[in-house]
N, C-alpha and C positions, 0 to 999 in steps of 0.2 A: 412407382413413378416411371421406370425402365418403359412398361407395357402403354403408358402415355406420351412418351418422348418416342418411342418407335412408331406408334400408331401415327401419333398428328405432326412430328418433326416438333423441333423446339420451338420457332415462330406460332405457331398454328394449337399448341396446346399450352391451354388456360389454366388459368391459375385456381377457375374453380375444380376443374377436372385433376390439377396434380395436387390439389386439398384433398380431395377425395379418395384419391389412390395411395396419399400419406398417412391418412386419417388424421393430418391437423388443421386446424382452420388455417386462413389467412395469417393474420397476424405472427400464429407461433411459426408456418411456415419462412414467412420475412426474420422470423426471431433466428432463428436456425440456418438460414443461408444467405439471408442477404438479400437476395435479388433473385432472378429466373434464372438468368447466367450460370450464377453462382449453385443452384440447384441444379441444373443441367450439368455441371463439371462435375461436381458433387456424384451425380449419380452415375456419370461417363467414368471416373476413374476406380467409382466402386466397382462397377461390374467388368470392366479393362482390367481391372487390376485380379476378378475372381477369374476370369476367363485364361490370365496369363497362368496364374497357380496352376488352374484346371492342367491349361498344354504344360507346364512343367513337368507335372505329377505324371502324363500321360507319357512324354518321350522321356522319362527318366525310367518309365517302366519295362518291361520282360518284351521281348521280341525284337525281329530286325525292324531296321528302322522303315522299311517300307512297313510293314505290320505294325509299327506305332503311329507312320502318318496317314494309314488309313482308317484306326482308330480317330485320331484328331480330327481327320474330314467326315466322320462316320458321328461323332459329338455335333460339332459344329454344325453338319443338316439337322440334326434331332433337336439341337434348339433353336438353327433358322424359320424353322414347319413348325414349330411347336403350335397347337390351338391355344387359343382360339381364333388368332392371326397370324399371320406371315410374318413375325416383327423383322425378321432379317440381325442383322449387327447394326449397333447404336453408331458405329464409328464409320462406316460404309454408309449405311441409310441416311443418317441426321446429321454426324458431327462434317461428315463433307460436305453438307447441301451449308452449312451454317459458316464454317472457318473463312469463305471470303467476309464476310462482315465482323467476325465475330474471334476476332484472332487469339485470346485466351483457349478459346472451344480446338481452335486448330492446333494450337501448342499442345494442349492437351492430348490429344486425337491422334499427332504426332509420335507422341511419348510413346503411347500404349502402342501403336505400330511397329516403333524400334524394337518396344519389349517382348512382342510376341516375335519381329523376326531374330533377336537375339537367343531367344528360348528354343527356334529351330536352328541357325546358328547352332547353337551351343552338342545340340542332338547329332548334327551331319559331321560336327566335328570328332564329335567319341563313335562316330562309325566306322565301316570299315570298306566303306565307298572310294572311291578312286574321288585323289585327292583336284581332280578337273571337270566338271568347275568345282568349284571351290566350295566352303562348305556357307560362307556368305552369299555367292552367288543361287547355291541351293536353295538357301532359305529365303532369300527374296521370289525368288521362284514358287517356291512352295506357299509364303504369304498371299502370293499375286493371285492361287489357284484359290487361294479361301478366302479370299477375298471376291474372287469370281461368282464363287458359290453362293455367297450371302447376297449378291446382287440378284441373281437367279432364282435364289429363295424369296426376296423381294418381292422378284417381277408374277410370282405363283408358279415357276418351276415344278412340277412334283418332284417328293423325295428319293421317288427311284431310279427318276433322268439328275436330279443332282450327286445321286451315289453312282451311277455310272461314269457321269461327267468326271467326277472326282478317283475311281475307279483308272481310269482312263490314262490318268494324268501322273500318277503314284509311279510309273514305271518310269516317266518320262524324267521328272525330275530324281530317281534313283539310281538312272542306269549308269 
């Protein structure tokens, strides 16, 4: 369902398209969430919620931390590119186009944004970076770049102008 809500945004894909991507019909689809809404948070917090695990697991791992948040941006192209489309991020690509009308999608959207910048947060703070800025200010910095990235991946960037871009930027927010 992910690879349908990226592709068509939430407005724009159907309900026969996200049956088909779930393999349930209709009815068990409404059985199981509700509504479209309700499927789209559904699917937005599942894969927010594997993506935060992912960047946990990655800055809790072996190297400095520049060396882990080039890993992170170095993830994150490989599944912005991924074929057979551009999906980009659910939460950049759809849940922004969606949260003015749609204010649960943006609480949502919200959430997993604090989470992922709390996760790098949490990394600048067990480094051994100079404590200016700060390791909050870091990590909104560092979300703003991967966030940039998924826009870029979006717009068909290639992979190897987004890993330079993101290249580029690793020093800027470390130094």
């Amino acid at each position: 369902m992910r690879g349908v809500f990226l592709e068509k945004g939430f407005a724009a894909a159907s309900l026969d398209e996200l049956s088909a991507a779930s393999g349930l019909n209709r009815p068990s689809l409404y059985a199981a969430f509700g509504d479209k809404e309700q499927l789209y948070i559904h699917t937005l917090r599942f894969y927010g919620q594997k993506s935060v695990e992912g960047l946990d697991t990655v800055l809790a791992g072996p190297g400095t931390i520049e060396q882990r948040l080039s890993k992170v941006y170095k993830m994150a192209i490989d599944l912005y590119t991924a074929p057979p489309h551009r999906p980009g991020c659910m939460i950049v690509g759809t849940a922004a186009v969606e949260s003015p009308t749609h204010p649960k999608i943006a609480t949502v959207a919200s959430e997993l944004l604090a989470a992922i910048e709390k996760s790098l947060e949490r990394a600048f703070a067990a480094s051994d970076l100079a404590r200016d800025p700060t390791a909050a200010d870091r990590a909104r910095m560092a979300g703003a770049i991967m966030y940039a990235i998924a826009i870029r991946a979006r717009l068909g960037i290639k992979p190897a102008e987004l890993r330079s871009f993101a290249a580029s930027m690793v020093p800027l927010i470390c130094r």
